[in-house]
Structure formats: C-alpha cells, structure tokens
N, C-alpha and C positions, 0 to 999 in steps of 0.2 A: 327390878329386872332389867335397869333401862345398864345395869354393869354388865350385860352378858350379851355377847352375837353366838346364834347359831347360823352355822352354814351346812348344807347339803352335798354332797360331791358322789359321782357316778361316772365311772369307767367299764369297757369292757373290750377284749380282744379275742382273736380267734386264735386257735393253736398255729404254731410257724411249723411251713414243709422244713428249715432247718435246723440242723441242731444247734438247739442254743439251751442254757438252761432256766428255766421255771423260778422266777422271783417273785415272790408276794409279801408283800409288808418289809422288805429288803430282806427275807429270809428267803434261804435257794431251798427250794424242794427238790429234792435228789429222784434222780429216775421217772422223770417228768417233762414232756415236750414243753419249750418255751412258746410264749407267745409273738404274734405278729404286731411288728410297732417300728415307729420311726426312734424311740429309746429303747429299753430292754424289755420294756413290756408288763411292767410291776403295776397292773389293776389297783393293787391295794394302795399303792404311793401315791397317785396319780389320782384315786379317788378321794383320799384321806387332802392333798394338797386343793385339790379343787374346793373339797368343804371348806378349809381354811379358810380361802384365798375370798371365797361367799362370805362367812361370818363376818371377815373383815371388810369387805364393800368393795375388793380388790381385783375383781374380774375371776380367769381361771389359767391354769396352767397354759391354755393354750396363745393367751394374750401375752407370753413370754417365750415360750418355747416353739416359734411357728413350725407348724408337720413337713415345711418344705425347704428351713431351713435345715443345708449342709452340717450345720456346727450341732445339730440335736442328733443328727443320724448314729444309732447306739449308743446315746445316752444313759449312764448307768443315773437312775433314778430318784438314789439318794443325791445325788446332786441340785435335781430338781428340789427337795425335800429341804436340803441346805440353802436355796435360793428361797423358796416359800417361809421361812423360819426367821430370815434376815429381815424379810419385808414386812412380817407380821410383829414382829418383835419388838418395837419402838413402840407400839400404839396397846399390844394385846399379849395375854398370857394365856396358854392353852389349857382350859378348863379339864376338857376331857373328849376320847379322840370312842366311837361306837363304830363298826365295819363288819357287814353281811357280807360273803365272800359267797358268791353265787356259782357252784360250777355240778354238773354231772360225775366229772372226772379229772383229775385222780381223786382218788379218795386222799381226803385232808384233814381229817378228825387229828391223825396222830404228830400232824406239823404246826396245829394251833400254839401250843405254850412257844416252841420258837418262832411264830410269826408275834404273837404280842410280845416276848420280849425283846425282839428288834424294833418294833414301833414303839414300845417305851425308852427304847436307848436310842432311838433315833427325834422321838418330839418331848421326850420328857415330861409323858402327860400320863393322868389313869386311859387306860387304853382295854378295849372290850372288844372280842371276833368273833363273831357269832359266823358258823357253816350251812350251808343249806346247799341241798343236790334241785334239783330242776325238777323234780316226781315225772323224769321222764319223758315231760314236755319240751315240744322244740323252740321256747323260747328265750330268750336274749343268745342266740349263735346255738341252740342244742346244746349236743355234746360235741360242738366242735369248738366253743367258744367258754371261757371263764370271764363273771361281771363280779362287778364290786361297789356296792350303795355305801355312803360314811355320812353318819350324822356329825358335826365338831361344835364345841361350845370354846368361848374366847371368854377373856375378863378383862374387860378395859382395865389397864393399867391407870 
C-alpha cells in the first residue's frame, strides 16, 4: 500500500448575480447560473485538484493560485488542472479520480456522462460522479450554493 497516496479535496461556491456560465468537471452546463469565484468557478476542478495536490504532500490549489492575486481573476480552471498535473507528474500517476457533486439545483442527473468525460480527457484517469441534492436542507450554501467532496488515489511512479 506504501505505492498509493490518497488525497481528499473539497470546494464549494455560491451561485454568481452575473452571467456567467456553469462549469463543472470543465463541462459547461447549459441554462445554468455560474458560480461566484475569483476563477470560473469549476467546484469539481478545484476539488478534484486540491485532492491531487493532498495525495501528493503538495499543499492545495490555493498555495499557488492566491484569491487576491490579479493574474487568477477569471481563471479558466482547466488551467489550474494543467498546473496541478505538471507538478504531480514527475513523482505520481493518477490511480483514480471519485467526486460527489453536492447541489439542490440544477438538476444534473442528465449532465453526468459529459462531466466524467471531460474529467477523463482532462486527467486521464478512471474517473467516478456521483450526484446528490441537499434533501432540502440548508447546508453547505442551500440552494443557493453547489459543493463538491473528491477522493483521488496516486501511484508512486
């Protein structure tokens, strides 16, 4: 076991007053308010990268990408995604990527097979999405907020 790191990673954001459009796992969900964020707002990137970045002993997206630096303001996500893959890639290979998408609304049942197929074309790993509504309770942001939990395994190279 001592060839595998698991990491945990957790994001979450509240829906944006502007229009912008709704990325999750780098797939656009169409006819969906975006979220609020100093990048585009991709819960699933963000959380899928933070697991990595654990696995590897490597801190979190936030140890690279500061919230107040200028250069991150609208960062399209997969960028991040491509910065997390360079770093981890020398040491680890990505075992397999697991992500609970936590939201009320929209409904996302029918966006899953495009969200896992852009997270396997973007880490080139088995890749698992599992959906889950809030049963209506007001927590992590209600319905006014979408969270996203990712388990990640590595293999030491």
């Amino acid at each position: 076991m001592k060839n595998y790191r698991i990491g945990l990673g957790f994001d979450v954001h509240v829906f944006s007053k502007k229009k912008k459009p709704l990325m999750l796992g780098g797939y656009p969900v169409p006819d969906a308010p975006g979220l609020e964020a100093v990048s585009d707002g991709d819960v699933v990137l963000h959380a899928v990268c933070d697991a990595l970045l654990g696995a590897a002993g490597m801190g979190d997206i936030g140890d690279y990408f500061l919230p107040g630096d200028p250069k991150c303001l609208g960062i399209d996500s997969k960028r991040i995604a491509d910065f997390v893959l360079k770093k981890i890639s020398k040491k680890f290979k990505i075992s397999n990527i697991d992500a609970t998408i936590i939201a009320q609304k929209p409904r996302l049942v029918k966006h899953k097979p495009g969200m896992v197929k852009s997270l396997k074309s973007i880490f080139k790993a088995e890749v698992n999405v599992k959906i889950k509504s809030k049963e209506g309770l007001n927590i992590l942001g209600g319905i006014n907020a979408i969270s996203c939990v990712v388990a990640a395994s590595l293999k030491v190279k």
